[in-house]
PQR file of N, CA, C, O and H, with PARSE charges and radii, in Angstrom:
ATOM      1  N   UNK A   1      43.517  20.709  12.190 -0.4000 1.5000
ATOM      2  CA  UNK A   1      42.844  19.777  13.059 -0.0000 2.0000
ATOM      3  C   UNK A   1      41.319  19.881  12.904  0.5500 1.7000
ATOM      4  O   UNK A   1      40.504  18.959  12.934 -0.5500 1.4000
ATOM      5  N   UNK A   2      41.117  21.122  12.741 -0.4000 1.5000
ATOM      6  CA  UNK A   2      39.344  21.271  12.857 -0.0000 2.0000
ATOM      7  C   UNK A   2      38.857  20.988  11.235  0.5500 1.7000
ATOM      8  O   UNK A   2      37.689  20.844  10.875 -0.5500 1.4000
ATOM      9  H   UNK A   2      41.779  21.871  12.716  0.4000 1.0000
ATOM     10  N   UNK A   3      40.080  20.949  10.350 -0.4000 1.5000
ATOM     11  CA  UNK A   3      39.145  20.879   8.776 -0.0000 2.0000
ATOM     12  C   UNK A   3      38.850  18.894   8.998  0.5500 1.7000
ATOM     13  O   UNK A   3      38.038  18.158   8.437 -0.5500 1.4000
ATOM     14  H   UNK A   3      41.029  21.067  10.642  0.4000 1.0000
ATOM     15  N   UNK A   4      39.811  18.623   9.945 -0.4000 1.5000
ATOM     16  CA  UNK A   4      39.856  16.642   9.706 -0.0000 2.0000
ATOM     17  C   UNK A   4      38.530  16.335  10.157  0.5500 1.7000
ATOM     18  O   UNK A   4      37.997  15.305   9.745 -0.5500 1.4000
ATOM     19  H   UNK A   4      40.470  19.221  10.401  0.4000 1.0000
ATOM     20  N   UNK A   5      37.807  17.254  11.117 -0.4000 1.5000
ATOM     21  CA  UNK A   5      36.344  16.480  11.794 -0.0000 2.0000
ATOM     22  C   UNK A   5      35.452  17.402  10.784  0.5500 1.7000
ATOM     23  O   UNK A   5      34.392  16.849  10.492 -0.5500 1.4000
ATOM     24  H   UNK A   5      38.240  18.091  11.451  0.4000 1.0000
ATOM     25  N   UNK A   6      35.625  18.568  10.238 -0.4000 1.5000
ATOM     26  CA  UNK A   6      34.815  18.998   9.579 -0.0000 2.0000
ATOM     27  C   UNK A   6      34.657  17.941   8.636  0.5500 1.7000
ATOM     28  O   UNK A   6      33.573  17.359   8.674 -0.5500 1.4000
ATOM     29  H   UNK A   6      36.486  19.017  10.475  0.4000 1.0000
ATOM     30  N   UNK A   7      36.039  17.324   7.260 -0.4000 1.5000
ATOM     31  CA  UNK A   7      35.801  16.877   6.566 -0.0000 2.0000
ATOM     32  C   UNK A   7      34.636  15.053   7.369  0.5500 1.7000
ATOM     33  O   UNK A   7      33.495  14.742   7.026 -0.5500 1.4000
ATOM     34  H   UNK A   7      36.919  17.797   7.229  0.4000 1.0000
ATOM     35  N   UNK A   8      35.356  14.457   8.193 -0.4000 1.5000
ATOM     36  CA  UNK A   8      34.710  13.114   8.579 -0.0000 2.0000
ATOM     37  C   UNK A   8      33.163  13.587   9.216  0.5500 1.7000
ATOM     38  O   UNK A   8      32.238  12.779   9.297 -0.5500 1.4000
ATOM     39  H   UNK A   8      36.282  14.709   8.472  0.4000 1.0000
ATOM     40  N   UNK A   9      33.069  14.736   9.562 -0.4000 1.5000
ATOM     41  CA  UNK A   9      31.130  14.915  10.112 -0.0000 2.0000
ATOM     42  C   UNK A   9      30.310  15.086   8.103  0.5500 1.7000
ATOM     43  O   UNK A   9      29.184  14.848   7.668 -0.5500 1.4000
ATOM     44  H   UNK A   9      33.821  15.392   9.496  0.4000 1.0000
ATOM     45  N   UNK A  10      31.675  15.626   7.397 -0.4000 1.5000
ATOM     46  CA  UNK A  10      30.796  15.821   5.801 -0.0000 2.0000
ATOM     47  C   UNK A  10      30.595  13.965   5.573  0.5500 1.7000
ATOM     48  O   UNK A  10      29.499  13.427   5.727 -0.5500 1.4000
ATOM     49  H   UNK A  10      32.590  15.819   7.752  0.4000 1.0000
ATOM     50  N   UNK A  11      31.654  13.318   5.254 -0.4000 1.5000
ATOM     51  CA  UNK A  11      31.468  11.631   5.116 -0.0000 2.0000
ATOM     52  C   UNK A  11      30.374  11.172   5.717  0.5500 1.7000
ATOM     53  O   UNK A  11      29.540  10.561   5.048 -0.5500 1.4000
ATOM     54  H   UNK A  11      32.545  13.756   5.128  0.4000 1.0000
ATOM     55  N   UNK A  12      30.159  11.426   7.321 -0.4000 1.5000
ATOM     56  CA  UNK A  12      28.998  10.533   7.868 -0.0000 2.0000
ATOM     57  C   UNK A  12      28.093  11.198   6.977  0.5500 1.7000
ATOM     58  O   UNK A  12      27.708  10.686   5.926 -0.5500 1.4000
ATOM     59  H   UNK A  12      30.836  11.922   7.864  0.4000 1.0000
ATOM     60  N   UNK A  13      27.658  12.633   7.491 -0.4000 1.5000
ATOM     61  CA  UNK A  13      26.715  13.127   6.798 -0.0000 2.0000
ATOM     62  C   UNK A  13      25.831  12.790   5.275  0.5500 1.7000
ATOM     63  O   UNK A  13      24.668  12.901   4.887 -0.5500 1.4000
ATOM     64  H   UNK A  13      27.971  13.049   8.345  0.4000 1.0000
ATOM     65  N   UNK A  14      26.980  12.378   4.781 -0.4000 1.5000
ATOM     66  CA  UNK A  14      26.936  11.961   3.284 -0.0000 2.0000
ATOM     67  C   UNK A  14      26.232  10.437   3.157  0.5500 1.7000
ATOM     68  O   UNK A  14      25.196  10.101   2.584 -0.5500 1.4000
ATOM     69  H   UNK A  14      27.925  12.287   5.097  0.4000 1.0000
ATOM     70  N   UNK A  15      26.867   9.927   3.653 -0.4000 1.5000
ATOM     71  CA  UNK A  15      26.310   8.262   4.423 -0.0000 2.0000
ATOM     72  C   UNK A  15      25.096   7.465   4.787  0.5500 1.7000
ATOM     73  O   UNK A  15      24.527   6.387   4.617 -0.5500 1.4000
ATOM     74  H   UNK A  15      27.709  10.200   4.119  0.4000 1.0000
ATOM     75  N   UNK A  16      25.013   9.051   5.606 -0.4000 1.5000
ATOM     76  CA  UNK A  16      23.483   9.174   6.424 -0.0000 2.0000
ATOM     77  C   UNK A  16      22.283   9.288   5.468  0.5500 1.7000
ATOM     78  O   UNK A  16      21.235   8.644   5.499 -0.5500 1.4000
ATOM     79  H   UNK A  16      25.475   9.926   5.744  0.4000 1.0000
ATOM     80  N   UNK A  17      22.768  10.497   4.392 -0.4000 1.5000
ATOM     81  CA  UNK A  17      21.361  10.797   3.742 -0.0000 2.0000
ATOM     82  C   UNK A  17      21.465   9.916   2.850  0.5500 1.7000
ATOM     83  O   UNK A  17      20.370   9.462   2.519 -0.5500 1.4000
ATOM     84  H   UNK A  17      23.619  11.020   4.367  0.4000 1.0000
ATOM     85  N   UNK A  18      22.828   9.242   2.022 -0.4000 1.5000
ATOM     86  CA  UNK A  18      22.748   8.154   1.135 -0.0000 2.0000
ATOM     87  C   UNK A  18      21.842   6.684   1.588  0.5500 1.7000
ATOM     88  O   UNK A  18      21.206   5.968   0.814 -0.5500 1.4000
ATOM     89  H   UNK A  18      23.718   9.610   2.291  0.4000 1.0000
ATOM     90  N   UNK A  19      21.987   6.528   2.868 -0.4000 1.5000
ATOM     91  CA  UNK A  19      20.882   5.631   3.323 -0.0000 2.0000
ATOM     92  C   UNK A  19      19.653   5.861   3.192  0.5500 1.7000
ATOM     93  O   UNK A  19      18.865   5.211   2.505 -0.5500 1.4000
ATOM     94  H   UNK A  19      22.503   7.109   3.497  0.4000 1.0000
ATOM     95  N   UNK A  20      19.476   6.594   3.703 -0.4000 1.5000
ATOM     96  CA  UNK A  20      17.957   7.730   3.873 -0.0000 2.0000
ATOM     97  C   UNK A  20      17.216   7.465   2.107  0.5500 1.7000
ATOM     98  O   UNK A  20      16.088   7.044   1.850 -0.5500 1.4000
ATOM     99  H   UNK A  20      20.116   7.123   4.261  0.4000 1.0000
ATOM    100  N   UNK A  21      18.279   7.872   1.151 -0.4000 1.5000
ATOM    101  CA  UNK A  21      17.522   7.999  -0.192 -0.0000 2.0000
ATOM    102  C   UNK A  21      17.488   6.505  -0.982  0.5500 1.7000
ATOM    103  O   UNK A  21      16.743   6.168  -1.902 -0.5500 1.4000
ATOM    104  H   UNK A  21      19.195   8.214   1.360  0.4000 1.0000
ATOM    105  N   UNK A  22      18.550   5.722  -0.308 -0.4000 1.5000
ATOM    106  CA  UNK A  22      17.816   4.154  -0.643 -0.0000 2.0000
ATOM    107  C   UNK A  22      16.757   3.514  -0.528  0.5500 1.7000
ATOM    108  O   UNK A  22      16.013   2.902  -1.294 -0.5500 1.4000
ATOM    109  H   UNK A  22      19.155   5.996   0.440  0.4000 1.0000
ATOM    110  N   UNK A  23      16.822   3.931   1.446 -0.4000 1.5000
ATOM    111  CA  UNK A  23      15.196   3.275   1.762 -0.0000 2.0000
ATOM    112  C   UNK A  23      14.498   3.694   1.291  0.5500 1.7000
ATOM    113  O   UNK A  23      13.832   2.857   0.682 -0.5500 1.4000
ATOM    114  H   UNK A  23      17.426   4.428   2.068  0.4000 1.0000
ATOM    115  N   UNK A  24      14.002   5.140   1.107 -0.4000 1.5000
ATOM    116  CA  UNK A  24      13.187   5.880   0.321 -0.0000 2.0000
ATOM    117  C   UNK A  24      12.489   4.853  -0.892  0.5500 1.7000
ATOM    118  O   UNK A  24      11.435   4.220  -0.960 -0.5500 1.4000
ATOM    119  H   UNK A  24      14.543   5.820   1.602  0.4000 1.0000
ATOM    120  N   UNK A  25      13.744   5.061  -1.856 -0.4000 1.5000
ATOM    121  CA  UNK A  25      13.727   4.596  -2.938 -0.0000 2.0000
ATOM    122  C   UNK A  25      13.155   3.084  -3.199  0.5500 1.7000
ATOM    123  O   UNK A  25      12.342   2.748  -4.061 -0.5500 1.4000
ATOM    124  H   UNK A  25      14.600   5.575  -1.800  0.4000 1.0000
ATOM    125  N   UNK A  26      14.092   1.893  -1.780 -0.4000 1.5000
ATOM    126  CA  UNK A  26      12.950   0.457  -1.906 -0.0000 2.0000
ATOM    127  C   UNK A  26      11.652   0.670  -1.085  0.5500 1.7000
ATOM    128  O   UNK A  26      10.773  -0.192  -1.095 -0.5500 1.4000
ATOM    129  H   UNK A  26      14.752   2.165  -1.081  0.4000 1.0000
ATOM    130  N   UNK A  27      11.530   1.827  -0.369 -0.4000 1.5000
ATOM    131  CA  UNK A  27       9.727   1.668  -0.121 -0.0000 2.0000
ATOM    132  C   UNK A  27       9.065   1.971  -1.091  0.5500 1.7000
ATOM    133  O   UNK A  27       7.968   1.463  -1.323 -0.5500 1.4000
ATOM    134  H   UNK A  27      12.244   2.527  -0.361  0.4000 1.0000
ATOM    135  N   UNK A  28       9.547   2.734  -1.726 -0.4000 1.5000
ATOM    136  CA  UNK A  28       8.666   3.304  -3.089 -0.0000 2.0000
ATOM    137  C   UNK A  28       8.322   2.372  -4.170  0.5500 1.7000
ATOM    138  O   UNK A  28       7.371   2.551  -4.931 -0.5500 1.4000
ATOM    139  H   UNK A  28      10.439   3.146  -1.538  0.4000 1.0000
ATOM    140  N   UNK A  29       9.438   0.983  -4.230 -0.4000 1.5000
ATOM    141  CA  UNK A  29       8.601   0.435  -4.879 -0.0000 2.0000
ATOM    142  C   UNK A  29       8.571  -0.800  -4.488  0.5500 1.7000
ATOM    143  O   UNK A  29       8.379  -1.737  -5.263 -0.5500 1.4000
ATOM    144  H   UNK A  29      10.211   0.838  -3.612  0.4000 1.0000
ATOM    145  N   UNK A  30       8.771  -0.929  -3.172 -0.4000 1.5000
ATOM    146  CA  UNK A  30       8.035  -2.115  -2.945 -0.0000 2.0000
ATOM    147  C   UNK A  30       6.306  -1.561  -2.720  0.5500 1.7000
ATOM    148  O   UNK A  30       5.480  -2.357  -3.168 -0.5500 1.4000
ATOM    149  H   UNK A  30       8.927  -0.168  -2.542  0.4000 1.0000
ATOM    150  N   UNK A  31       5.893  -0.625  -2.247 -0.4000 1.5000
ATOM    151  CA  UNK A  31       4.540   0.177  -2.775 -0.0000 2.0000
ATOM    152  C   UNK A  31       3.977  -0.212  -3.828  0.5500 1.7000
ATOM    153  O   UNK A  31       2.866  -0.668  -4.100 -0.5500 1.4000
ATOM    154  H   UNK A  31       6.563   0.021  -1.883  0.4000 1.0000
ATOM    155  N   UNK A  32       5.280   0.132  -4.618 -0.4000 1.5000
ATOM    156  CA  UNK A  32       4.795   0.004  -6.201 -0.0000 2.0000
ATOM    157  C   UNK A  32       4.428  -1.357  -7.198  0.5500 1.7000
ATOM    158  O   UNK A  32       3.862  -1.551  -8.274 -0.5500 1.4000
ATOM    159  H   UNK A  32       6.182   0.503  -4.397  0.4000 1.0000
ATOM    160  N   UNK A  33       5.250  -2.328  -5.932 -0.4000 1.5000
ATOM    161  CA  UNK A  33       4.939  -3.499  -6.672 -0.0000 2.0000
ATOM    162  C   UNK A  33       3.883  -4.302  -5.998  0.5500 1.7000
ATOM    163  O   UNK A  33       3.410  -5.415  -6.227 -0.5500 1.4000
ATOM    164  H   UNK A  33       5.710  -2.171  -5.057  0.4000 1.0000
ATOM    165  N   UNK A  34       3.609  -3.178  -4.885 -0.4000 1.5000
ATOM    166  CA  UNK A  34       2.356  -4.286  -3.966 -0.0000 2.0000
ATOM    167  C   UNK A  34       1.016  -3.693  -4.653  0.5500 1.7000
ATOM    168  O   UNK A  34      -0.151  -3.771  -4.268 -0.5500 1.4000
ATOM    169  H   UNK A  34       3.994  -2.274  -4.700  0.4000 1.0000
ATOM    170  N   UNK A  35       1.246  -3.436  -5.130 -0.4000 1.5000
ATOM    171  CA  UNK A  35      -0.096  -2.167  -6.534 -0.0000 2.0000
ATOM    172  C   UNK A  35      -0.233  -3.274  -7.380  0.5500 1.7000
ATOM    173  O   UNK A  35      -1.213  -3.972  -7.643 -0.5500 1.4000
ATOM    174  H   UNK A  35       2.193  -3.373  -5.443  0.4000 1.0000
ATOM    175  N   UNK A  36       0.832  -3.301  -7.723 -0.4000 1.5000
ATOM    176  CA  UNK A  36       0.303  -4.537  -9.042 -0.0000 2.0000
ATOM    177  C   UNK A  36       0.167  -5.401  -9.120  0.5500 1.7000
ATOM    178  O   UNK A  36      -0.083  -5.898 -10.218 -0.5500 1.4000
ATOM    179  H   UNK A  36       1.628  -2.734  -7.509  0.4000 1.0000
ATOM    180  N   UNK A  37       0.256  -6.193  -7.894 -0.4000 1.5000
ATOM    181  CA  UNK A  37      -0.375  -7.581  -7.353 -0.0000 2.0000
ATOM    182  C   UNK A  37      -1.783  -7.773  -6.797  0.5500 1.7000
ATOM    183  O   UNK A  37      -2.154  -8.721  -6.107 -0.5500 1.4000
ATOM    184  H   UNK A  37       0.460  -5.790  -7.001  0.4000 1.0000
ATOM    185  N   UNK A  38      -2.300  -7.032  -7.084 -0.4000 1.5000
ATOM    186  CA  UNK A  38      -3.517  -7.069  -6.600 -0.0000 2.0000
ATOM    187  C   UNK A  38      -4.730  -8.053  -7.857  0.5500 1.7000
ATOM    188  O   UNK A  38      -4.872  -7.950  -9.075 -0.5500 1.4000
ATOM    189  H   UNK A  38      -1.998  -6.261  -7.645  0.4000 1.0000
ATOM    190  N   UNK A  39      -5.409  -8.961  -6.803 -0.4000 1.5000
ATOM    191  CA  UNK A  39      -6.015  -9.667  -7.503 -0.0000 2.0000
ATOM    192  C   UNK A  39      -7.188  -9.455  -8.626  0.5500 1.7000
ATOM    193  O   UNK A  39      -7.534  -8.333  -8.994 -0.5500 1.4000
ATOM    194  H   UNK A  39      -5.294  -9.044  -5.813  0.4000 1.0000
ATOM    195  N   UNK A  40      -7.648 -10.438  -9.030 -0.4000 1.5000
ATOM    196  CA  UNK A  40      -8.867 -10.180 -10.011 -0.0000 2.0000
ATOM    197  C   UNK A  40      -9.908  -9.506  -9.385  0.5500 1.7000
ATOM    198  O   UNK A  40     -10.094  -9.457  -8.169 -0.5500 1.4000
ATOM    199  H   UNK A  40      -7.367 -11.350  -8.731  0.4000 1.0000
ATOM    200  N   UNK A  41     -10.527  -9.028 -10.184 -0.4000 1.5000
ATOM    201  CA  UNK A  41     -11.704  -7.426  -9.851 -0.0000 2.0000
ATOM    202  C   UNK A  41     -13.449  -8.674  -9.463  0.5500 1.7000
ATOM    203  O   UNK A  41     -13.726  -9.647 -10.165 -0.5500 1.4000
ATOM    204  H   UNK A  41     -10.376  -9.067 -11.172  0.4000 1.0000
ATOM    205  N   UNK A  42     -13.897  -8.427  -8.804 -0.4000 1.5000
ATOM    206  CA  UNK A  42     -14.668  -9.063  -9.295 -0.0000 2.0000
ATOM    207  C   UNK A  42     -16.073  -8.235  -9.520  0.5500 1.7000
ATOM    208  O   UNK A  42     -15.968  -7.032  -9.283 -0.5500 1.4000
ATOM    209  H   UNK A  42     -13.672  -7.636  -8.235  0.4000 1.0000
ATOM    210  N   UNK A  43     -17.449  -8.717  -9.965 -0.4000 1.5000
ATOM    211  CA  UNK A  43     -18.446  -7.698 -10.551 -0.0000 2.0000
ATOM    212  C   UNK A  43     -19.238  -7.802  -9.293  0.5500 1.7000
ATOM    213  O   UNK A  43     -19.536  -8.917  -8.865 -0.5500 1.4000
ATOM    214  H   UNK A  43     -17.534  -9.695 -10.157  0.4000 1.0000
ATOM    215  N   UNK A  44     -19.555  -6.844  -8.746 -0.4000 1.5000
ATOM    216  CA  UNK A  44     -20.804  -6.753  -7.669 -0.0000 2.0000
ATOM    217  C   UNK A  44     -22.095  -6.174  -7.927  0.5500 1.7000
ATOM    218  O   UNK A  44     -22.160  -5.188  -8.662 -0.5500 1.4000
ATOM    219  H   UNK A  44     -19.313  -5.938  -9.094  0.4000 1.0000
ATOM    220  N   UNK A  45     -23.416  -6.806  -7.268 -0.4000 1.5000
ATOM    221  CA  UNK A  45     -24.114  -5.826  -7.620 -0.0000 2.0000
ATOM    222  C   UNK A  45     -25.009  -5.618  -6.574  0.5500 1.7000
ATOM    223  O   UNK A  45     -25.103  -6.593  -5.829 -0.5500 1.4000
ATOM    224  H   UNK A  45     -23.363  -7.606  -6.672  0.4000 1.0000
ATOM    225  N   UNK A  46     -25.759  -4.568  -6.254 -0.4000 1.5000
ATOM    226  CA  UNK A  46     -26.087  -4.071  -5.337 -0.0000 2.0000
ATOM    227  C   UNK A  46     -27.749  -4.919  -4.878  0.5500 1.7000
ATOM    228  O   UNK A  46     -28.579  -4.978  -5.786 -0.5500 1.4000
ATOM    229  H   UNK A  46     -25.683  -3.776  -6.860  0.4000 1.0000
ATOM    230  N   UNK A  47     -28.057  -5.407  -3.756 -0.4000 1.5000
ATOM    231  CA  UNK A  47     -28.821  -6.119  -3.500 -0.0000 2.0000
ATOM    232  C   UNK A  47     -30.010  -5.261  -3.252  0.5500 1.7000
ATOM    233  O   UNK A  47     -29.947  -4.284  -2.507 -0.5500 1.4000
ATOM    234  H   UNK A  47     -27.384  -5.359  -3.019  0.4000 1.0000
ATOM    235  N   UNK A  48     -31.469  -5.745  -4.087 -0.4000 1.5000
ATOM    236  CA  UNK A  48     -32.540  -5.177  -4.331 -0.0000 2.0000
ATOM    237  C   UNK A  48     -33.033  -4.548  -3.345  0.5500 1.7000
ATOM    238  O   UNK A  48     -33.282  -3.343  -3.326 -0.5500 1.4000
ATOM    239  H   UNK A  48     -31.521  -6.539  -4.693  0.4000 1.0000
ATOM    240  N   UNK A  49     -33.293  -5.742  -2.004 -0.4000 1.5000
ATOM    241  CA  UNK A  49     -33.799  -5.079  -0.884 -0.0000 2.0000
ATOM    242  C   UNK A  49     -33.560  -4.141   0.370  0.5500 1.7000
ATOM    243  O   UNK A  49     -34.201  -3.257   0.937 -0.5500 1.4000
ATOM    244  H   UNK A  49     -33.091  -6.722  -2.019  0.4000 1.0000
ATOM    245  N   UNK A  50     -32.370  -4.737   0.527 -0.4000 1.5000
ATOM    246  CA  UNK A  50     -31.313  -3.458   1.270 -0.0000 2.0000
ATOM    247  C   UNK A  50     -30.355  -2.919   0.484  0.5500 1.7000
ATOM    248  O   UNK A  50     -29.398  -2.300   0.948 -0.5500 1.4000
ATOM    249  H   UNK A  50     -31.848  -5.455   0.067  0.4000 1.0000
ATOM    250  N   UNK A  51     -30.498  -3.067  -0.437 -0.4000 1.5000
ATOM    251  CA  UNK A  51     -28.767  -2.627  -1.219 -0.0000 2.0000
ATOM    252  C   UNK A  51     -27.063  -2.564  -0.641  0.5500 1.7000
ATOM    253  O   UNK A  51     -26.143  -1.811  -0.960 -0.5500 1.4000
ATOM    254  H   UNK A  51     -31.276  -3.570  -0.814  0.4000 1.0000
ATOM    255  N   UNK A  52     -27.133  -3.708   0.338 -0.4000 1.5000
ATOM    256  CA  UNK A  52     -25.981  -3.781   0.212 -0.0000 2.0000
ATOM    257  C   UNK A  52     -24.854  -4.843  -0.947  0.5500 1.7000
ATOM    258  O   UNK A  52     -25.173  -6.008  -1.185 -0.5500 1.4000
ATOM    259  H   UNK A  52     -27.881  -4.320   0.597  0.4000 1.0000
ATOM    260  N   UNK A  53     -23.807  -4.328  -1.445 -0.4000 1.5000
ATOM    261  CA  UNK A  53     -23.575  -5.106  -2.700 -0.0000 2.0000
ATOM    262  C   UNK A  53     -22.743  -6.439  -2.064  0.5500 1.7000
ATOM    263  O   UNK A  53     -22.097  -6.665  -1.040 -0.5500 1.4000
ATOM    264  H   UNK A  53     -23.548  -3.382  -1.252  0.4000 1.0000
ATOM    265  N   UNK A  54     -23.209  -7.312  -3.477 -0.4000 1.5000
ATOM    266  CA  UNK A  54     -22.431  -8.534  -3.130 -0.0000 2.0000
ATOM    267  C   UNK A  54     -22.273  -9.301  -4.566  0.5500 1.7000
ATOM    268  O   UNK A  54     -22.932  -9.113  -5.588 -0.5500 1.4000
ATOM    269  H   UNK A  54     -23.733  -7.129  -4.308  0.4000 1.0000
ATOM    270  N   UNK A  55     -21.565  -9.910  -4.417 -0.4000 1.5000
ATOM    271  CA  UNK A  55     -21.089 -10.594  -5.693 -0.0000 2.0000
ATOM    272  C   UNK A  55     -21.574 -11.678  -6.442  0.5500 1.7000
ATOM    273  O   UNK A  55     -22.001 -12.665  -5.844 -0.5500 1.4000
ATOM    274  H   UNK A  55     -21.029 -10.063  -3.587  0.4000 1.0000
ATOM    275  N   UNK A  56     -21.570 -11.648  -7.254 -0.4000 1.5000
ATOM    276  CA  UNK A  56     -22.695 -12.502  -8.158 -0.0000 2.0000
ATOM    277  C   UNK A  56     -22.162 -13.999  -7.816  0.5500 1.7000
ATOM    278  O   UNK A  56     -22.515 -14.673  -8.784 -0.5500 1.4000
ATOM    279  H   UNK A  56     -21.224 -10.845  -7.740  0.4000 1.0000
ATOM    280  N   UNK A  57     -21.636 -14.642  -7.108 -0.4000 1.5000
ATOM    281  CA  UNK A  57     -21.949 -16.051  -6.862 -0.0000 2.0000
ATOM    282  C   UNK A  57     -22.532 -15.907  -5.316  0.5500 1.7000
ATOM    283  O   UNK A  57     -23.415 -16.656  -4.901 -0.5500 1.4000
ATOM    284  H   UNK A  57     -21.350 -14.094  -6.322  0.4000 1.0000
ATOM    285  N   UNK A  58     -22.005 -14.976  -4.604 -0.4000 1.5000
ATOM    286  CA  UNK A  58     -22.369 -14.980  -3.289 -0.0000 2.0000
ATOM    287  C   UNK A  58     -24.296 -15.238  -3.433  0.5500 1.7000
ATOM    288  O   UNK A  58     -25.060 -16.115  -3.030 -0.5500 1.4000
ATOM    289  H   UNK A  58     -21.287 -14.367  -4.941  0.4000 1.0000
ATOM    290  N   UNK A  59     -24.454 -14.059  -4.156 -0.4000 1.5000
ATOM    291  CA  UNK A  59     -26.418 -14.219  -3.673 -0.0000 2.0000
ATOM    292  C   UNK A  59     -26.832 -14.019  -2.859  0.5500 1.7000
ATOM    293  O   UNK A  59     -28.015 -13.887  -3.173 -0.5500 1.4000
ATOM    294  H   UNK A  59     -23.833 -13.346  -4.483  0.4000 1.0000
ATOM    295  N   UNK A  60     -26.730 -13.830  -1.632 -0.4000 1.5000
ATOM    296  CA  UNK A  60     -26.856 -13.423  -0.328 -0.0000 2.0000
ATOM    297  C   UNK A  60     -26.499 -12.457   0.285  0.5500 1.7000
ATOM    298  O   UNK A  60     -25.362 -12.529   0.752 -0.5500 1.4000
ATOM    299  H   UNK A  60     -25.769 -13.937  -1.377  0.4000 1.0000
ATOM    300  N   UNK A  61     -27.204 -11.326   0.509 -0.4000 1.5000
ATOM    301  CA  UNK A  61     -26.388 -10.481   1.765 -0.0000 2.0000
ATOM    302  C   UNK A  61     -26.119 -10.707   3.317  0.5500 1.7000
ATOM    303  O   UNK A  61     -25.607 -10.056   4.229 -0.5500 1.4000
ATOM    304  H   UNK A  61     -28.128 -11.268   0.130  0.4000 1.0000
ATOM    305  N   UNK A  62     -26.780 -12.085   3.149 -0.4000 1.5000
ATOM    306  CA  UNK A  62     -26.326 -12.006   4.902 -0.0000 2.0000
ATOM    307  C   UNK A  62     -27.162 -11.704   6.219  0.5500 1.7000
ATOM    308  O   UNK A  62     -26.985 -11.986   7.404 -0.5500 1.4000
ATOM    309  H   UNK A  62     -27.195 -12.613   2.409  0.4000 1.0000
ATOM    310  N   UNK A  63     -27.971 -11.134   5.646 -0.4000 1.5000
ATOM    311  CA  UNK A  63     -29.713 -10.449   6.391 -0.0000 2.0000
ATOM    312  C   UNK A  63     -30.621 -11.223   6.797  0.5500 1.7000
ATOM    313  O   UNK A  63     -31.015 -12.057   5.982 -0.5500 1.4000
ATOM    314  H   UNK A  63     -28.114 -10.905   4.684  0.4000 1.0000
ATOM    315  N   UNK A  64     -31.064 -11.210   7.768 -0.4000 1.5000
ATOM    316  CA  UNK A  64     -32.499 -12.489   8.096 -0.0000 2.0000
ATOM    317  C   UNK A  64     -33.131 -11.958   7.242  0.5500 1.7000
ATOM    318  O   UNK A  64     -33.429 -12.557   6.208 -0.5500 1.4000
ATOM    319  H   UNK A  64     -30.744 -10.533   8.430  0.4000 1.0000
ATOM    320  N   UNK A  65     -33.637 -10.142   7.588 -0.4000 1.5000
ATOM    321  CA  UNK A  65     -34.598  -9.590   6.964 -0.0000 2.0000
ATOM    322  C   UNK A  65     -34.548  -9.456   5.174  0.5500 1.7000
ATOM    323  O   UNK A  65     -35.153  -8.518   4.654 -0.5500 1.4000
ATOM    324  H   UNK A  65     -33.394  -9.655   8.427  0.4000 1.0000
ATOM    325  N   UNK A  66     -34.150  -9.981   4.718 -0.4000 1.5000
ATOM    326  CA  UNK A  66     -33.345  -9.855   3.369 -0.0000 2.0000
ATOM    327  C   UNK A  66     -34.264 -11.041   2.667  0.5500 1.7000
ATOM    328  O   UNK A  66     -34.317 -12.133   3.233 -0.5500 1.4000
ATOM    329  H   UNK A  66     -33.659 -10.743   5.140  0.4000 1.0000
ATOM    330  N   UNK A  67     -34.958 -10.833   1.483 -0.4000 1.5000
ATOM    331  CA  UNK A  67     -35.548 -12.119   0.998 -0.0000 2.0000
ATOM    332  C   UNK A  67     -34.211 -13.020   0.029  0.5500 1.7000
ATOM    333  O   UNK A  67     -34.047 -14.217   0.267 -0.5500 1.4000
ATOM    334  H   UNK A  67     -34.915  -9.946   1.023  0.4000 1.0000
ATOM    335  N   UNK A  68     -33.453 -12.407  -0.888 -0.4000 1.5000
ATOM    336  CA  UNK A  68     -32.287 -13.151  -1.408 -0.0000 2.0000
ATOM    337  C   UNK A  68     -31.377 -13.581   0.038  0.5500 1.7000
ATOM    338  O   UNK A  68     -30.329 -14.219  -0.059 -0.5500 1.4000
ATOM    339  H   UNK A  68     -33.586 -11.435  -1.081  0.4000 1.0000
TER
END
């Protein structure tokens, strides 16, 4: 009697972590595929007067005090 719940607590058990190492496994690459979707790079460069960077169509940092 006691090997029948031993064996059915081993099944869940088994079940349990087999779930466990799936999800694992699709977070890992849905991670992995949200990595490689990442868009085009673009070139920045750091603004003369305050140096904060911004991107070469922008032109502007955004600053009253800022002459670009």
């Amino acid at each position: 009697m006691i090997t029948k719940y031993l064996v059915l607590g081993a099944i869940i058990a088994a079940v349990w972590y087999g779930f466990n190492a799936i999800s694992r496994r699709n977070a890992a690459r849905t991670a992995s595929d949200q990595r490689d979707r990442k868009g085009p790079v673009e070139q920045m460069s750091a603004c003369a007067f305050c140096g904060m960077f911004v991107t070469s169509e922008q032109r502007d940092c955004g600053r009253d005090s800022c002459p670009y």
